[in-house]
Wavefront OBJ file of the C-alpha trace (Angstrom):
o trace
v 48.570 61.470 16.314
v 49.435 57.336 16.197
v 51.997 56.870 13.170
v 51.801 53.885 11.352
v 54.394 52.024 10.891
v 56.134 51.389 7.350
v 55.613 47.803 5.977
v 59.017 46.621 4.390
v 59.185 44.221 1.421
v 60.710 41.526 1.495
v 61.071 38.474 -0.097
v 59.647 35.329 1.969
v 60.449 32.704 -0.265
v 64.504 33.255 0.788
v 63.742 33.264 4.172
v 63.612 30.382 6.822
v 60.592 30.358 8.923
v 62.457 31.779 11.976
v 63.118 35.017 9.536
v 60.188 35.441 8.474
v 58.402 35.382 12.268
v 60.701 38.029 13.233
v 60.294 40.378 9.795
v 56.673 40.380 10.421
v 54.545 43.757 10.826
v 51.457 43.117 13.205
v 48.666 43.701 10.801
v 46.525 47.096 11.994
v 43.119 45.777 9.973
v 41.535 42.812 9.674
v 38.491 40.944 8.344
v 36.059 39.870 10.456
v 33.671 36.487 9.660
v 31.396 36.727 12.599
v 28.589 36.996 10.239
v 30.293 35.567 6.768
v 29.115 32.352 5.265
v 29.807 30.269 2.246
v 27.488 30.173 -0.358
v 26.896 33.982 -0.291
v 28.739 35.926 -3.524
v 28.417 38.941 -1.203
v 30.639 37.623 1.206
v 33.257 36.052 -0.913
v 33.183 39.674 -2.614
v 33.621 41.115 0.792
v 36.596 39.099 1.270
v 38.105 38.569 -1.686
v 38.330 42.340 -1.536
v 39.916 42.698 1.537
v 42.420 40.250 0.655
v 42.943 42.221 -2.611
v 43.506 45.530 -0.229
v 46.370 44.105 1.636
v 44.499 42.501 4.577
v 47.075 39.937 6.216
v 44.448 39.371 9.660
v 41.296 37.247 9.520
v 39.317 36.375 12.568
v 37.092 33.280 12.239
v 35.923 30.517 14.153
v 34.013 27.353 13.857
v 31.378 28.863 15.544
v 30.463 31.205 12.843
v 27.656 30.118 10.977
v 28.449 26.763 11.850
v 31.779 26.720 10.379
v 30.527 28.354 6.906
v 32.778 31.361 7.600
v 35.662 28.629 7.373
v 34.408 27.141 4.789
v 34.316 30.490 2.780
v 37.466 31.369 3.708
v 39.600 27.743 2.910
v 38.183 28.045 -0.439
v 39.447 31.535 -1.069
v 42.502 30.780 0.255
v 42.909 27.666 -1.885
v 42.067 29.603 -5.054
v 45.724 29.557 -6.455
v 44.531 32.023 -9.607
v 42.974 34.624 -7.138
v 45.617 34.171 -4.877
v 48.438 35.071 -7.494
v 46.966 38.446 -7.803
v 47.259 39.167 -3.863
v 49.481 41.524 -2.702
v 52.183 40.282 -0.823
l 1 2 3 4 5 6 7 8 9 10 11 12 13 14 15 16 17 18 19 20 21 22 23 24 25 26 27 28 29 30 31 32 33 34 35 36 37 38 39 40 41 42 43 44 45 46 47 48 49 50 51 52 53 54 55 56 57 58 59 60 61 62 63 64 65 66 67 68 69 70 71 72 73 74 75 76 77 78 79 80 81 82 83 84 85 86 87 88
């Protein structure tokens, strides 16, 4: 059986940027936007929640409904009240 490995805590904001690239754990989920768009509340639901449920890994590209998956994504990401509430 594959044990997974223990995710410290730590605070970032006293680290330099060198510290923090070698006190990161490789995420073991992530959230997918092949198929995610902006303009869709199911979507942002879909990823808000993942964020919410400790997801540190999302795969997108421009190529993903023409660069809505992005576009989704950048404005989650820029929501500093959601964002407060991540887990981090």
């Amino acid at each position: 059986m594959m044990e997974v490995p223990h995710h410290s805590v730590y605070n970032s904001a006293s680290l330099s940027a060198d510290d923090n690239l070698k006190h990161h754990t490789p995420a073991i989920f992530g959230f997918g936007s092949y198929r995610v768009t902006d303009g869709h509340p199911d979507h942002e639901a879909a990823l808000r929640h993942a964020l919410l449920s400790g997801i540190t890994l999302i795969d997108t590209s421009t190529n993903y409904t023409n660069g809505g998956s992005e576009k989704l994504i950048g404005r989650v990401l820029n929501d500093a009240t959601f964002m407060a509430t991540v887990p981090s």
